[in-house]
C-alpha positions, 0 to 999 in steps of 0.5 A: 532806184530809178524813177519811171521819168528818170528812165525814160530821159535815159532812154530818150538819151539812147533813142538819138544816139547814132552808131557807132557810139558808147555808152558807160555806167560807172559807180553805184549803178542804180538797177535799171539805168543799163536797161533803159539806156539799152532798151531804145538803143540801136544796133551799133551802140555799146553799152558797158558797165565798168567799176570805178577803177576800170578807167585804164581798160577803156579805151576810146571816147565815150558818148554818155556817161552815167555815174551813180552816187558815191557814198564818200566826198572822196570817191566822188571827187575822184569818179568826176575827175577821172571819167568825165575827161573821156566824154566827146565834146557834145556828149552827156554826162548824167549823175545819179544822186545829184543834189541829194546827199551833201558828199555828193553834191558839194563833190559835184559842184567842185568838179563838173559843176565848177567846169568849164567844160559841162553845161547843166542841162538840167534834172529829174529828182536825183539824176542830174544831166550835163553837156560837154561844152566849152563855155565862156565866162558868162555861161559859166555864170549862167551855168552856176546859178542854174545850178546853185537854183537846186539847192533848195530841192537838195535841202527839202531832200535832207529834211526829208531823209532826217524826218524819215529816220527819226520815224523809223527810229521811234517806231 
């Protein structure tokens, strides 16, 4: 579930966006993510949801790209090695359940977050943001500690989720 700030940096994304341009949600999407991207979009930008193994009916480039949370390391080193290659150099990428599940994150970190080719630009809680760039070696040491700095946020977010369980649990 989206946050009101996350649909609203969603829909601040679709508000700039010229057309003609793409938008693409893949993954778990969360329910509300393509209405906020198509709310302030203007006429002339595409917004389509494809399954995680739908790459191969895309064809052309895609200005942002949504991905929702994977439930399983596997998938998501899988969605982040396959989808991100088709973004234009200057779109964003945004990754929902960002730094919020172990799976997830040390998937992220690996692929996209190792890259040279994103910029973190930053997040609202789950819903990580990132630029296609081509950084050199100090930004992408820049870059690292930017996002190594989320760590702790992902940290309190697993206390929590365990504390949560061990209530629900007792009840």
């Amino acid at each position: 579930m989206l946050t009101n700030a996350q649909a609203e940096r969603l829909r601040a994304c679709a508000r700039v966006l010229k057309a003609p341009a793409r938008v693409v949600l893949t993954g778990d999407v969360a329910p509300g993510a393509a209405q906020a991207l198509r709310a302030d979009a203007v006429p002339g930008v595409e917004v389509i949801e494809l399954g995680p193994d739908e790459i191969a009916r895309l064809d052309g480039p895609i200005d942002v790209l949504f991905i929702g949370p994977a439930r399983r390391f596997s998938l998501a080193v899988d969605a982040f090695e396959r989808w991100p290659g088709h973004v234009v150099p200057g779109g964003t990428l945004f990754i929902h359940g960002a730094f919020s599940t172990p799976p997830l994150t040390a998937a992220l970190l690996r692929t996209v977050g190792a890259s040279r080719a994103w910029r973190y630009f930053g997040r609202e809680g789950a819903l990580a943001e990132y630029f296609r760039a081509d950084l050199s070696h100090g930004e992408r040491v820049l870059d690292a500690i930017a996002q190594v700095a989320q760590l702790p946020w992902f940290a309190r977010q697993l206390v929590r989720r365990r504390i949560r369980a061990r209530r629900v649990r007792s009840d």
